[in-house]
N, C-alpha and C positions, 0 to 999 in steps of 0.2 A: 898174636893172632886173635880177634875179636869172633866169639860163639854166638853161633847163630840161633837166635830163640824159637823155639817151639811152635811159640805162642803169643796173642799179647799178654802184657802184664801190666798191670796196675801202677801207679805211680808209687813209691814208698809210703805208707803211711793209711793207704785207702784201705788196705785188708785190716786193718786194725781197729776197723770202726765198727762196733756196735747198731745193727739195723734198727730204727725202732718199731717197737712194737706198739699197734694201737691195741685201746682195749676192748674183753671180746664183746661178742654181743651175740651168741648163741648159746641155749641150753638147750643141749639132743633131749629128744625123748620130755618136753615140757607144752605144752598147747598153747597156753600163753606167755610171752616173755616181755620182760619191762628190762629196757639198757639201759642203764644208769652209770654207765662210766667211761661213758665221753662228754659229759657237762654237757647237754643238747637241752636246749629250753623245752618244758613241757608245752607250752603253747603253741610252739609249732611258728612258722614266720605270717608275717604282715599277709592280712587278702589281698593289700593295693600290691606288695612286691611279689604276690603270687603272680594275680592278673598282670604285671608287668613284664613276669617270665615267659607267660603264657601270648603276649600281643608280641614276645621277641622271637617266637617262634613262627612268624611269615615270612622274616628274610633273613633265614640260618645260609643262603648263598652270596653273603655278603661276609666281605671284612668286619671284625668288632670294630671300634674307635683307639686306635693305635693310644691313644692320650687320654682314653677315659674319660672325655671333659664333664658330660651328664654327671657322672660317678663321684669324681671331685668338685665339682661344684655345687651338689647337695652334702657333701659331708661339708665344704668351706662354710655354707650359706649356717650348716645345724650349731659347728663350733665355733662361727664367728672367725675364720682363718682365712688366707690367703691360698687360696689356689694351687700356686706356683710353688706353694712348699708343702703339697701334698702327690705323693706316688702313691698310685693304686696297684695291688699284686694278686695272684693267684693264691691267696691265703697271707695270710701273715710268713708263713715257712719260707714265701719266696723272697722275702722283703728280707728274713734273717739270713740267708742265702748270700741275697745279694750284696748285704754288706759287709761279709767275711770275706765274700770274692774279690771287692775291693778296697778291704782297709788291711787286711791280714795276708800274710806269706809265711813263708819257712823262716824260722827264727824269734819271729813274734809268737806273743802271748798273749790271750785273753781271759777275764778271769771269769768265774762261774760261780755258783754256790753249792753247795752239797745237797740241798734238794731240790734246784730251778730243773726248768725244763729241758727233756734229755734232746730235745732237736739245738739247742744253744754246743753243746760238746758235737755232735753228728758235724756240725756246718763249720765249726771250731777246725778238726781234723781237716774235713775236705777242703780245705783252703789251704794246708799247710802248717797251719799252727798248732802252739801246745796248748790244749785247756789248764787253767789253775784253777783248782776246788779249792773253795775257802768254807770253813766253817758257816752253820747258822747258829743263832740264838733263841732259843726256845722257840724252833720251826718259825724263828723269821730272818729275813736278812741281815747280819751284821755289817755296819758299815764301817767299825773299825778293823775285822776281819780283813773288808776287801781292802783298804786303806795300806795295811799294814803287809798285805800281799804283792802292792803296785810294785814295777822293777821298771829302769829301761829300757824291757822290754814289752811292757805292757801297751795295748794299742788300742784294747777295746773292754770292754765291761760287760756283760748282762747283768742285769734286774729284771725279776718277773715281778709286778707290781700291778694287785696283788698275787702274791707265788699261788704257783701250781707243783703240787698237791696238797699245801698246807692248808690254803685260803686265809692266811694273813698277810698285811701290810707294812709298808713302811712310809712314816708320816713324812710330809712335803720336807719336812725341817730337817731330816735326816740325809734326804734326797739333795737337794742344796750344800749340804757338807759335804756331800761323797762328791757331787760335783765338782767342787772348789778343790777337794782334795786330791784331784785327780790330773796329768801332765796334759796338756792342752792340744797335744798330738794323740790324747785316747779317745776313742768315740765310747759314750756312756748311755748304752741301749736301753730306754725302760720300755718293756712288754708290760700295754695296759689291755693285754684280752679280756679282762670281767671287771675293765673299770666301769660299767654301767651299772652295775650291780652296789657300789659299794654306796654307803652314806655314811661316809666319817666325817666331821668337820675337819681333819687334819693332813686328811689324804688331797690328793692333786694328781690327775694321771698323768700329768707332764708338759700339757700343752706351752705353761708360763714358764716350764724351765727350758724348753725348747725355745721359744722365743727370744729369749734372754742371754744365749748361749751357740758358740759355735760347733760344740759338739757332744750334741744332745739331739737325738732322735726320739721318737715313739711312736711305737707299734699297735695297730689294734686291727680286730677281728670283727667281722659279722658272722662268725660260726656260730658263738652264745646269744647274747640276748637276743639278735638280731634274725635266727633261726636260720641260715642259710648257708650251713656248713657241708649242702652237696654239693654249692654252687663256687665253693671256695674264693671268698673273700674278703684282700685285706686292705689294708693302709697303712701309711707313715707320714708322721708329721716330721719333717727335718730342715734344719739352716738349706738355700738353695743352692750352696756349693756341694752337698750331701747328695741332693734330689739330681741335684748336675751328671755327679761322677757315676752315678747309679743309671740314670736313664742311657748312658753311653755303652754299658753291657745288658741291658734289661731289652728283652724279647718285644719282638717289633709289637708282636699281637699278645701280648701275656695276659690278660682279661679276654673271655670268651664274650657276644653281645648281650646272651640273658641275662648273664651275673650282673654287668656292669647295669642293665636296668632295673632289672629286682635291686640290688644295690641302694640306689639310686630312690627308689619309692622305697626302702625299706628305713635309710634311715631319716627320710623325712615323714613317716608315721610314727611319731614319738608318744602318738599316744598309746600306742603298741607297746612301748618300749615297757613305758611307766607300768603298766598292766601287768608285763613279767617282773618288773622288779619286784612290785606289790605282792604276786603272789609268791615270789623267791622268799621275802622279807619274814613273809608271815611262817614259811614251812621250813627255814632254816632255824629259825629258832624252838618250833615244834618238833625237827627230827633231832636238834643239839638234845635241848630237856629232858626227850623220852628214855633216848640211848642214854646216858647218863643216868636216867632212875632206874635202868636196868644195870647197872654197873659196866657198863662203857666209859671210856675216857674218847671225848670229842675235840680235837683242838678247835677253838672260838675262828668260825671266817666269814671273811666280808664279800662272798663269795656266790655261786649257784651251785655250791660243793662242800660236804663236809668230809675230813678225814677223822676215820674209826679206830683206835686202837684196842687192840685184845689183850684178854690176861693173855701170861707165860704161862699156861699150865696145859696138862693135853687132854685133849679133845675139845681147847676154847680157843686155841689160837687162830690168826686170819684166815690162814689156809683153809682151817675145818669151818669155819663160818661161811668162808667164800665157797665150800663144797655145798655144804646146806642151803644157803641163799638160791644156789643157779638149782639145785633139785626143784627149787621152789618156781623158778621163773625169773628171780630177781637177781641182773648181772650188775657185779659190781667191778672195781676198777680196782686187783693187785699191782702195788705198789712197792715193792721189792727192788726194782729196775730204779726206785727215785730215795732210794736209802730207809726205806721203813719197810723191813719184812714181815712184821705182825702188825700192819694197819691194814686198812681198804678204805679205798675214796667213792663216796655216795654222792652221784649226781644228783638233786631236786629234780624230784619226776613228777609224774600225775598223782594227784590225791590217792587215789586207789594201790599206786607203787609206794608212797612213802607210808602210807599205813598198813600195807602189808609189808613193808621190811624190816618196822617197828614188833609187828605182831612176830613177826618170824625169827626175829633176833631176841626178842623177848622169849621167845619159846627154847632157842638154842642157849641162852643164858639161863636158862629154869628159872628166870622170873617174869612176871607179869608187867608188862609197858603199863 
């Protein structure tokens, strides 16, 4: 005799998932507050992708562009791509969504890193599958690691490239090995959210290994450099068998009309772009230097984010600094949820946030920046 439930109930596997958490961005009882940890560019976005949000607000009684065409064809026109092998989404999150919904089930596996981003296990679970954590190497991707983790059962990969919350990379040559080394039925995801940031000769955020390859995707975001992480969003470059299988579950209207034209003028104002990189370039290495002569340990990133390690000893650890900072105004980003419980991830902010955070950690360390 079959019991009759209560209630609904959740499929197996959903109550087991971890919400994530964003990070915060209030200090009670402070007059001024500076966020520093959601990596939000201090510039703010484009005036032409303002004005574009702003001229998309006289006909909010219309459908968006079910196809985004405006949207993807100024991202195709900036990286020289095709069209037809770009989907545009409501953030990146949706594009990672949607390709666990359709490469992954119960029984499969995908593998992860021990500090990549925690939405890669959330979208892992809700699809059925089991995440594999593989080791990193000195807070960067190992690719023998994931190599040596591949089963059978494996169907899919994340790389954050470069990782969040370390802000290092992995050079193109690396990327190519883990490609080749991987079953030709696995899709092998690189997340380039702050590839606009980076200027290494050896990095590649993916576009030529996507081309090159049936299964190889890349992800990217207009939340960082591109300022427009209220308007959420994203993109993927993928083979058009990928973009195929995807648009057959993907929401008729999943881009609202402002984003897709803010969008649209935002990343055809490159001279924007270059403007935040420049000033990323210069205060990444000014807030590395400083923390460091105050006795901080900063892991080197090629990023719009540094992460902070503290001594072990008490009253210096994260925690007590992350207490200090928000008394001050300045919120930083605990990271404990991403395998570093005495670090904090420092977004690059305004001049005024990044020299008061210096001066304030200088103060909590009893020494002078």
């Amino acid at each position: 005799m079959s019991v009759e439930k209560s209630k609904p109930v959740p499929r197996p596997g959903i109550l087991d998932i971890a919400a994530y958490v964003p990070g915060k961005e209030h200090a009670p009882g402070v007059a001024r507050v500076y966020k520093l940890s959601s990596n939000e560019t201090p510039l703010g976005a484009s005036q032409k992708a303002v004005e574009a949000f702003k001229n998309a607000a006289g006909n909010l009684e219309r459908y968006p562009d079910g196809q985004a065409h405006e949207l993807r064809e100024a991202i195709a026109a900036v990286h020289g791509l095709n069209p037809a092998n770009i989907m545009c989404g409501n953030g990146s999150d949706e594009l990672l969504g949607l390709l666990c919904h359709v490469y992954l089930g119960a029984g499969d596996e995908a593998i992860i890193t021990e500090h990549g981003f925690l939405v890669y296990k959330i979208q892992i679970m809700g699809a059925g599958a089991t995440p594999v954590t593989v080791k990193e190497k000195d807070h960067a991707v190992d690719v023998d690691a994931i190599l040596a983790a591949v089963t059978p059962k494996t169907k899919m990969v994340f790389i954050a490239n470069p990782g969040n919350p370390t802000g290092t990379y992995v050079p193109v040559s690396e990327i190519r090995r883990l490609q080749a080394g991987l079953p030709k039925d696995a899709v092998l995801v690189l997340d380039a959210a702050y590839a606009e940031y980076v200027r290494r000769n050896d990095y590649e955020s993916g576009i030529e290994i996507v081309s090159s390859n049936a299964n190889v995707v890349m992800t990217r975001t207009f939340s960082k450099v591109y300022g427009l992480a209220a308007l959420r969003v994203g993109w993927m470059y993928a083979p058009a068998e990928i973009i195929d299988a995807l648009n057959r579950i993907r929401g008729p209207f999943n881009m609202n009309a402002p984003a897709i034209s803010a969008g649209a003028a935002a990343v055809r104002d490159q001279a924007h772009v270059q403007e935040a990189v420049s000033f990323n370039l210069m205060w990444i290495e000014k807030l590395k230097g400083a923390l460091e002569t105050i006795g901080l340990t900063v892991t080197p990133s090629v990023t719009n984010f540094i992460l902070i390690h503290f001594p072990d000893a008490d009253g210096k650890r994260a925690a007590d600094a992350d207490e200090f900072l928000t008394s001050r105004g300045y919120v930083l980003r605990a990271v404990k949820g991403y395998g570093f419980p005495n670090s904090l991830r420092m977004s690059v902010g305004p001049e005024e946030a990044n020299r008061g955070v210096i001066e304030s950690l200088g103060e909590f360390m009893g020494r002078k920046a």
